[in-house]
N, C-alpha and C positions, 0 to 999 in steps of 0.2 A: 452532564452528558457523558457515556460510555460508548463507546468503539472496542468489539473484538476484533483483532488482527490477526490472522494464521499467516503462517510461514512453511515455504515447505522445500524443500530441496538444499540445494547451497544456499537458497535466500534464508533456511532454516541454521544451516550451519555458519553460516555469517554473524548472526544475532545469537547463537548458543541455546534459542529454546526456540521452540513452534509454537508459542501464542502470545499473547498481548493484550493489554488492555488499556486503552489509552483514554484518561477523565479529561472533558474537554470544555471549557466555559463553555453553559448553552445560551448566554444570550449572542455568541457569535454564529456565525455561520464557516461551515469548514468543507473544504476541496480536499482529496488525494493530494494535489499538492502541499497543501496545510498537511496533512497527517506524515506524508516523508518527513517531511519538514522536524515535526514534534517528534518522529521516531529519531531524527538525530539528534534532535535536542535534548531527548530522556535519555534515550540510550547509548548515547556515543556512538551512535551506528550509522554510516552515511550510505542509505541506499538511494540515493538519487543517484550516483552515477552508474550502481548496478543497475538500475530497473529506466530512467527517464534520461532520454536524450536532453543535449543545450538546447533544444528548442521548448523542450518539453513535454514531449510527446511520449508516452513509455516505450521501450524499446521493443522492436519485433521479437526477440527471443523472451519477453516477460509477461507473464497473464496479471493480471491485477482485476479480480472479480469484487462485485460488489453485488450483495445478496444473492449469489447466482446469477449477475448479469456480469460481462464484460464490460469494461470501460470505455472502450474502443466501442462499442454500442451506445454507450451514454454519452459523457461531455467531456470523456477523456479525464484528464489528469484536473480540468475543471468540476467534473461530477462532486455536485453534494454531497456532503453527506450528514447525515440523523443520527440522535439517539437510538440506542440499539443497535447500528447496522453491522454488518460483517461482512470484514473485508479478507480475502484471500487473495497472497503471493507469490506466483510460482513462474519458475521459469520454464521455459519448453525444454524438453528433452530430445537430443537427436543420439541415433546409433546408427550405428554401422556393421 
């Protein structure tokens, strides 16, 4: 099982490149939380405290889309996730 990952802003410049590809057992079943999880497990990259509150919920300033849906529309940081899916990371941008 494959998972694209895009990265995009400082979540991009955090990790050093804007994509990902993450092989995942498919006889499991895998959450957003599972996928944080394994991005810090491969990649020495701990974005759980940039993107997901201690409760778990992703933070108001970080979008986490999955196939063009929000997360925050689906099951949160519980959402499934499949073969094939693609996930995009991005944080809000504010100006002034």
């Amino acid at each position: 099982m494959a998972v694209n990952i895009k990265f995009f802003s400082n979540v991009k410049q955090l990790m050093g490149k804007g994509d990902l590809t993450v092989r995942l057992d498919p006889s499991r079943i895998y959450t957003i939380r599972d996928i944080l999880q394994q991005i810090n497990w491969s990649e020495g990259k701990d974005l759980s405290t940039m993107l997901v509150e201690e409760e778990g919920v992703p933070r108001a300033r970080v979008r986490i889309i999955v196939n063009g849906k929000e997360i925050h529309y689906l099951e949160g940081v519980g959402t499934k996730i499949q073969d094939g899916d693609s996930i995009a990371i991005f944080p809000l941008l504010a100006g002034g």
